[in-house]
N, C-alpha and C positions, 0 to 999 in steps of 0.2 A: 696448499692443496691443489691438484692438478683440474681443469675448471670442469672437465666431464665427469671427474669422483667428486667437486663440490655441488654440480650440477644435480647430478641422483641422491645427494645428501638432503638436498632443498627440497627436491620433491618427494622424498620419500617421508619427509619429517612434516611438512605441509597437511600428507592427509592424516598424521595421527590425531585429532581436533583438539580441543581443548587444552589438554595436556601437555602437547608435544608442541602444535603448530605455533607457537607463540613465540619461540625459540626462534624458529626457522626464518630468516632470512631472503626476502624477495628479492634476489638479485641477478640471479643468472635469467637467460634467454632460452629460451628453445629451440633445439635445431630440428630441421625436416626430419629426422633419425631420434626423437628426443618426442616423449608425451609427458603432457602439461596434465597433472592431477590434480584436481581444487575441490575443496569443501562447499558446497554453498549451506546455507541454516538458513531457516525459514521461520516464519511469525503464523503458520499453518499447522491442525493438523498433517500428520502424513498421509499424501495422496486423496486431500478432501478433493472436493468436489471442483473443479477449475482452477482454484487458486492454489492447491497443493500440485493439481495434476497440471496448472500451467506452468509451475518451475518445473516439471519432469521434464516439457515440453521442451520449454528453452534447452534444458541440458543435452534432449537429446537431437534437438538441431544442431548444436553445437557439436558435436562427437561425429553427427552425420557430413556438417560443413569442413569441418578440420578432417574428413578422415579416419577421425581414431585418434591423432596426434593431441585434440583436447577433450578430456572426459571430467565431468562434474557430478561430483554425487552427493543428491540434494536430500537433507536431512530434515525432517518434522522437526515441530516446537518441542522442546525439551529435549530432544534426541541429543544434543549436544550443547544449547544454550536454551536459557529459555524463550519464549514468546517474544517477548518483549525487551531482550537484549541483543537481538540483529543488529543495530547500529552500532552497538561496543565491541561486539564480537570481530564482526571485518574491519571495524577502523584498528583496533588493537594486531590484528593480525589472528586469533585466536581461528578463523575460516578465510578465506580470498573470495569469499564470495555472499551474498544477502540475499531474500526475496519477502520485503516485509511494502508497508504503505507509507510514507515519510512525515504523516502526521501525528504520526506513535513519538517523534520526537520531537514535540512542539516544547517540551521542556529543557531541553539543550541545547535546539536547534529552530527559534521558533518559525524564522521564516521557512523553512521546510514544507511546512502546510500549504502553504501554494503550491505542491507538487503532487498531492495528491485529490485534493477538493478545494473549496471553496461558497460557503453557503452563496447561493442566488447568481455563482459565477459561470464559467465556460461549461460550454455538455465535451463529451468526450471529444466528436473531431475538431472543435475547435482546441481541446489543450493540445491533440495533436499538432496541429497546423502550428499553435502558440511554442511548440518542442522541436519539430522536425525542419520548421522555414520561419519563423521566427528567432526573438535571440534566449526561450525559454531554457534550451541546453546549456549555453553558455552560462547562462546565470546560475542553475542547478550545480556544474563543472563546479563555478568559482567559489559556490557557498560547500559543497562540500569536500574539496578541495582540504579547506581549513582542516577538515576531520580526518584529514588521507584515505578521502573516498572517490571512486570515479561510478557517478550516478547511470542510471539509464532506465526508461519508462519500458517494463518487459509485463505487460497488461493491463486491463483495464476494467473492473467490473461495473463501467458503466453507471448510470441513472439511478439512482439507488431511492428507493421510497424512504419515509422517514421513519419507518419502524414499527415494531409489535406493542399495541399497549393492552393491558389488564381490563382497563375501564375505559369507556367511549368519553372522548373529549369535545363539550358540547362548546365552552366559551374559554376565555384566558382564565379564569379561575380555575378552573379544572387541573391545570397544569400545577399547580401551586404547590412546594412540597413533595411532588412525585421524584422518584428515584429511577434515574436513565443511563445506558449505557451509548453514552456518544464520544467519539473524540473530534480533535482536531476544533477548529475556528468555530464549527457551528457546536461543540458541545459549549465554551463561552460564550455563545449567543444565549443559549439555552437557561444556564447559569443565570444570565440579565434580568431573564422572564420569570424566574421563580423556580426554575427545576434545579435539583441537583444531577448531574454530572460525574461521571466515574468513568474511566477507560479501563478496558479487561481484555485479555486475549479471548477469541472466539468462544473459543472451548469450555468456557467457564460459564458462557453466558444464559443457558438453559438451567443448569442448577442454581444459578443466583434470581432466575425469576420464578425458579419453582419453590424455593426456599423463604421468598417474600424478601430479601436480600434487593431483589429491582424490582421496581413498577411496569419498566420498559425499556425496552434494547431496541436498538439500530446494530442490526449487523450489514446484511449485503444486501442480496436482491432477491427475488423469490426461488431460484434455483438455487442458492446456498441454504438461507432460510428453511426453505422443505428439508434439504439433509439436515440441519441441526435440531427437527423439529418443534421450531418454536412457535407453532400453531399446538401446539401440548400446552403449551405455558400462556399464554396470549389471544385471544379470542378476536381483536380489532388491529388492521392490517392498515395503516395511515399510509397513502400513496405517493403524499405530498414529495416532490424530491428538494425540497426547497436545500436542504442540507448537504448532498452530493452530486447536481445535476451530472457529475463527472468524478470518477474515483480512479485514479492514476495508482498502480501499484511500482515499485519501485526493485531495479536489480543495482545491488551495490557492489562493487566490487575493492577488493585494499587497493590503494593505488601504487606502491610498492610491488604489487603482483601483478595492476595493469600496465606498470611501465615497464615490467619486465617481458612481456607479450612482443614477438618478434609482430609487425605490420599485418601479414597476412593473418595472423590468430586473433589478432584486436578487428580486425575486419569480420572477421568471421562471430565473432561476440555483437558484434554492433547488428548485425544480420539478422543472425540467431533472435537477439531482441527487437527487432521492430517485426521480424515473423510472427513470434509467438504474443508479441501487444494484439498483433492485426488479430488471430487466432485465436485471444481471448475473447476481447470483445467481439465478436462473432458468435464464438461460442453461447456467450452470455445473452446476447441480443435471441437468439434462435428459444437456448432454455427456457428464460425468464418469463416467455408465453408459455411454454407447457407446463412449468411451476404454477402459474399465476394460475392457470386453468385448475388445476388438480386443488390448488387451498383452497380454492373457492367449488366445485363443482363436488370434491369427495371429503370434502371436512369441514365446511361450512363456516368459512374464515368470512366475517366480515370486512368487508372492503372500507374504509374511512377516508376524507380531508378534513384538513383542520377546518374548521370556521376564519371568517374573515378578519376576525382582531385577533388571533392565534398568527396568522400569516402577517400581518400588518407587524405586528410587536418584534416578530422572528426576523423580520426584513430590517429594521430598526435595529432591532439590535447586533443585527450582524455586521449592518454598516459602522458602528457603533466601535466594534471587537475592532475591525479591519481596521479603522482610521488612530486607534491609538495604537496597535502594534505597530503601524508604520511610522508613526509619529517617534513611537520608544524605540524603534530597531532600523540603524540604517539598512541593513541586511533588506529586510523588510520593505523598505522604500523600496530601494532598487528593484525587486522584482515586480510589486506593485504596480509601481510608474510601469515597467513595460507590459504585464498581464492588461492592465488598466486600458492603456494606451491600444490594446488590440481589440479589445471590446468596442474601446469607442469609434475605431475606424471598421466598424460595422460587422469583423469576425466574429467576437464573442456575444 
């Protein structure tokens, strides 16, 4: 086949999704005369609130930096895969493209979790600093890599309080038993102390604590929070951020599609995402005050922190999760020792 009728084969089967993309083949390049069409799928409602509206953002710096020669059309949770299948979806080929948190895949991928939080670890500029001039990229590259993914940090929701509960938590007894929606390293922390533990996409999480299904969720921060309404379901607002002091979302891409990328078009993705990281967190930093004003000022959310052996147990036991995932996972070691390593030379 002649390579500019295999060329429009590739991209034209690319954006059928599910169905067709899985077929297609990342092989050809793109010429100046040639646009690059990709799917990206998302772990968001569509077009929620910063995090649906930050992959818009990406895609359309992207389209604005190429010109038009690269356009991304970015699809809500279930629109084409569900929630909580971004990571199979682009490593298989099924989309060229992701915008999910990489903690969602502590089950296949567990050192992952250091890419997106960390209980009691870096706040946002420093994961920055630890991804952009540190060697955090490189080690993200190698680990997913394995999976034929080329990673890239494309926002950040920032600080995140420790979530909605039912009933005020006055001692560690309190906790005992209670049913939470947390993922990632601090939902095992949490596990340690007596809570159960579940991970759910966003979208689920309003009906599972109105339905008595949760005790308490952690979702984001008070500007996503207010859209999902979950001062309806939850009366006590815990600030603690012991769990997220930093939430790194993640843009994946197949790496069969990134190597297919002529230089200036991968330059321009790489752009495109440390734009729209800077723009999130921005975004977030700016909201998260007017949120916070409005639960509290027109709804009458109580504000919460844990008590002190609540924080003590959570600090323990997250040391706890961290020292044997690294212990069982060289994966794990590796990024540890250099996250570690940045902390103690006075970054983190």
């Amino acid at each position: 086949m002649p390579r500019r009728h295999f060329l429009k084969h590739t991209l034209t089967t690319a954006g059928l999704g599910a169905a067709g993309a899985t077929a297609a083949p990342f092989v050809a390049t793109a010429s100046a005369d040639e646009t690059v069409s990709w799917d990206m799928v998302t772990s968001w409602p569509k077009n929620f609130p910063a995090l649906g509206t930050g992959a818009n953002d990406f895609a359309r710096r992207v389209e604005t930096l190429s010109q038009g020669r690269m356009r991304i059309r970015v699809h809500g949770a279930g629109e084409l895969v569900p929630a909580m299948e971004v990571f199979d979806a682009v490593s298989s080929g099924t989309a060229q493209m992701g915008h999910s948190a990489s903690y969602y895949w502590r089950g296949k991928v567990p050192a992952a979790q250091f890419f997106t939080a960390v209980p009691f670890g870096m706040t946002t500029q420093e994961t920055n600093a630890w991804l952009y001039y540190g060697d955090g990229q490189t080690l993200w590259d190698e680990l997913y890599a394995e999976h034929n993914l080329k990673p890239f940090a494309v926002g950040n929701t920032t600080t995140q309080p420790a979530g909605w509960f039912k009933k005020e938590i006055n001692s560690l007894e309190d906790l005992q038993g209670l049913k939470l929606r947390l993922p990632g390293l601090a939902g095992e922390a949490m596990n340690r102390i007596g809570v159960t533990t579940v991970n759910m996409p966003g979208s689920e999480i309003f009906t599972s604590m109105q339905t008595g299904a949760l005790d308490a969720a952690d979702w984001v921060s008070p500007y996503n929070d207010l859209a999902f309404g979950l001062h309806e379901v939850a009366d006590y607002y815990y600030t603690n951020a012991w769990n997220e002091p930093s939430a790194a979302l993640e843009g994946t891409i197949n790496l069969d599609a990134w190597n297919a990328l002529p230089d200036d078009l991968k330059a321009v993705v790489e752009e495109a995402a440390r734009a729209a990281n800077l723009a999130m967190i921005s975004e977030f930093t700016f909201r998260n005050a007017q949120a916070l004003k409005a639960l509290v000022d027109e709804h009458g959310i109580k504000l919460r922190t844990f008590p002190k052996d609540v924080t003590q147990a959570l600090y323990e036991a997250s040391n706890a999760v961290i020292e044997e995932q690294v212990a069982d996972d060289p994966a794990s070691k590796r990024i540890h020792d250099s996250w570690y390593g940045l902390t103690r030379q006075g970054v983190g």
